[in-house]
Each structure stands twice: as C-alpha cells, then as structure tokens.
C-alpha positions, 0 to 999 in steps of 0.5 A: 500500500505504501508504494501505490500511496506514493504513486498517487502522490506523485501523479498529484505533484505532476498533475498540480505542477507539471499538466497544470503549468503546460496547460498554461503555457499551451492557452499562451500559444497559438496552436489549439492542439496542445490545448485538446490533448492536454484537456483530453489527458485530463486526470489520467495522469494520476491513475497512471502513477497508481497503475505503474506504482501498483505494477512495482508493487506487484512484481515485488510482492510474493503473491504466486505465479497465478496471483500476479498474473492475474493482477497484471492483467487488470492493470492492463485492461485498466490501462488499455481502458485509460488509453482509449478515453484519452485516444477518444477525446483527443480524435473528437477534439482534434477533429472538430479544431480541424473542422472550424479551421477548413470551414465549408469543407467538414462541417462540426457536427456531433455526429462526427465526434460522436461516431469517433468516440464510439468507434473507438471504444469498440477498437478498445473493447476489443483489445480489451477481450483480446488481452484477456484471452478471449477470441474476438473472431467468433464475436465479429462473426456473430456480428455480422450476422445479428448486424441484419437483424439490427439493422432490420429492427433499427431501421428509421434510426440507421435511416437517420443517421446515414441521411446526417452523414449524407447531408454533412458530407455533401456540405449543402447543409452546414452548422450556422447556415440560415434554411428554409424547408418546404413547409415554411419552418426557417432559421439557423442550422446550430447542429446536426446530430445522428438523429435529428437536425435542430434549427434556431427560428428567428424567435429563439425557438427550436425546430427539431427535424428528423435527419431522413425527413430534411434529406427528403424535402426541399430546402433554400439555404440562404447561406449557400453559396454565398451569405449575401443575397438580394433584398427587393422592395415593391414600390408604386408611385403615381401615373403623373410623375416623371420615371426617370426621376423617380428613378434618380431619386430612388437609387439615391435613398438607396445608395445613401442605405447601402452606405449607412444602414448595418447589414448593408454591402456598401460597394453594391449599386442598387438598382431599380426595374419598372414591371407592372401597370396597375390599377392606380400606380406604376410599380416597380422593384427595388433592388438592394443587397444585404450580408446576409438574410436577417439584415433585409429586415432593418434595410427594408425598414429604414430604406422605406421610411427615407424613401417616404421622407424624400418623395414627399420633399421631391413631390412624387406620389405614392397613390391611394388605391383609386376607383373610378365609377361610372353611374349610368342613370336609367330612365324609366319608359312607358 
C-alpha cells in the first residue's frame, strides 16, 4: 500500500505542477492542439502513477505465479481502458479544431465526434477481450450476422443517421447556415446530430427535424453559396410623375442605405426595374443587397421610411388605391 500511496502522490505533484503549468503555457500559444490533448489527458495522469506504482508493487510482492498474473492483467485492461478515453477525446477534439479551421469543407457536427468516440471504444473493447484471452473472431462473426437483424429492427434510426452523414458530407447543409424547408419552418442550422437536425427560428425557438425527413424535402439555404443575397422592395408611385426621376431619386435613398444602414454591402449599386401597370400606380422593384438574410429586415425598414421622407420633399406620389365609377342613370319608359 505504501508504494501505490506514493504513486498517487506523485501523479498529484505532476498533475498540480507539471499538466497544470503546460496547460498554461499551451492557452499562451497559438496552436489549439496542445490545448485538446492536454484537456483530453485530463486526470489520467494520476491513475497512471497508481497503475505503474501498483505494477512495482506487484512484481515485488510474493503473491504466486497465478496471483500476479492475474493482477497484471487488470492493470492492463485498466490501462488499455485509460488509453482509449484519452485516444477518444483527443480524435473528437482534434477533429472538430480541424473542422472550424477548413470551414465549408467538414462541417462540426456531433455526429462526427460522436461516431469517433464510439468507434473507438469498440477498437478498445476489443483489445480489451483480446488481452484477456478471449477470441474476438467468433464475436465479429456473430456480428455480422445479428448486424441484419439490427439493422432490420433499427431501421428509421440507421435511416437517420446515414441521411446526417449524407447531408454533412455533401456540405449543402452546414452548422450556422440560415434554411428554409418546404413547409415554411426557417432559421439557423446550430447542429446536426445522428438523429435529428435542430434549427434556431428567428424567435429563439427550436425546430427539431428528423435527419431522413430534411434529406427528403426541399430546402433554400440562404447561406449557400454565398451569405449575401438580394433584398427587393415593391414600390408604386403615381401615373403623373416623371420615371426617370423617380428613378434618380430612388437609387439615391438607396445608395445613401447601402452606405449607412448595418447589414448593408456598401460597394453594391442598387438598382431599380419598372414591371407592372396597375390599377392606380406604376410599380416597380427595388433592388438592394444585404450580408446576409436577417439584415433585409432593418434595410427594408429604414430604406422605406427615407424613401417616404424624400418623395414627399421631391413631390412624387405614392397613390391611394383609386376607383373610378361610372353611374349610368336609367330612365324609366312607358
């Protein structure tokens, strides 16, 4: 007892002074790996001291040929176990610095770092078994042939998981894009996981979707390929006023939002198209553009209340719905 009482004392003095000073050192850089694996190390260090300081003890105490062995063996399998935790936190972690820093091409998604954690538990479980002299060949055999069965009884969930795995590697579809389904639900995509998709509406409510049932209907994602988008108002002005100045004082109110309005891309040119003789108005578009899609918003907003201040100081009209009526008096004959 004595010596893995010292074992565990040491792991605390190298995990108090040595893991916590190279934690600090690695937050001072400009490398986030060392910062994963230090994290995915964790206090495994300790346990480590305990293990190597119970393996001397165990050498060195007379418990018989099989006693020992036995012991052996369960500082092995405790350290193949130890091993595989810190393997699968640091190829999550790694694999999601990774992500972040090739934006677009492999989406961060917990259904990535899921998928690793659990494949390498298995790969650990299996050298466990393997060490303890149990035969892992006969287990995958009878995997493979209750793999059917499995995959029969689980199939709206492997569904669901292949279709997540289909749309992030397809990259249609990334954490932090703004979607719009079919039917009508919109917001911004914050994670896809090896069941469902959930997306943050506009009023901070959460939209949870079945990963088959997104990969079956049809999407817009305003994210892709590019956040910038155009942003149309509709206009009418009156038949008496002149086009041409209409159009002159219009991009100018539009410039001027381009310019001073958050959310506005102030290199864009805005423009306008004339389409529609109605019934009281000449109507026409307004083209703006906007980083991306909530921004046409608050341009929508400011751009109508400045289009309206600078009409009525240009004395353009914008007309009331108009009716003419046409009475026709009937006389009465005898």
């Amino acid at each position: 007892m004595g010596i893995i009482a010292l074992g565990l004392l040491a792991g605390l003095i190298a995990e108090t002074i040595i893991f916590r000073r190279l934690r600090r050192l690695s937050a001072a850089t400009p490398w986030k790996s060392d910062e994963i694996i230090l994290k995915a190390i964790g206090r495994l260090p300790v346990l480590w001291a305990v293990i190597a300081a119970a393996y001397v003890a165990v050498t060195i105490t007379p418990l018989g040929r099989e006693g020992s062995a036995r012991l052996e063996t369960a500082l092995l399998v405790v350290v193949i176990f130890s091993v595989t935790v810190f393997i699968a936190r640091a190829g999550a972690g790694l694999i999601a610095l990774y992500a972040r820093g090739k934006q677009g091409l492999l989406p961060s998604v917990s259904i990535f770092t899921r998928i690793i954690r659990v494949a390498v538990f298995v790969i650990g479980l299996l050298v466990i078994l393997q060490s303890l002299g149990i035969s892992v060949t006969p287990l995958i055999t009878a995997l493979g042939i209750g793999g059917l069965a499995v995959s029969l009884a689980l199939q709206d969930t492997l569904s669901n998981l292949f279709a997540g795995l289909s749309m992030t590697v397809s990259r249609q579809i990334r954490p932090g894009d703004y979607i719009q389904l079919a039917s009508g639900e919109q917001g911004y995509v914050t994670d896809i996981t090896w069941r469902n998709t959930t997306i943050r509406a506009l009023p901070n409510n959460m939209i949870i979707v079945p990963n088959a049932k997104l990969a079956s209907v049809i999407i817009t994602n305003y994210y892709f390929p590019e956040q910038e988008m155009a942003v149309l108002v509709q206009v009418g002005v009156s038949y008496d006023s002149d086009l041409s100045r209409v159009e002159r004082v219009t991009m100018e109110v539009g410039r001027e939002v381009m310019r001073e309005v958050q959310g506005g891309v102030p290199g864009f040119e805005p423009f306008i198209r004339y389409h529609t003789f109605a019934d009281f108005s000449v109507n026409f578009t307004v083209i703006l553009r906007g980083r991306e899609f909530t921004d046409q918003y608050l341009l929508k907003h400011e751009f109508i209340k400045r289009l309206h201040v600078r009409y009525a100081a240009e004395g353009i009209q914008i007309p009331f719905p108009i009716r003419t009526v046409h009475l026709q008096e009937q006389r009465n004959r005898r």
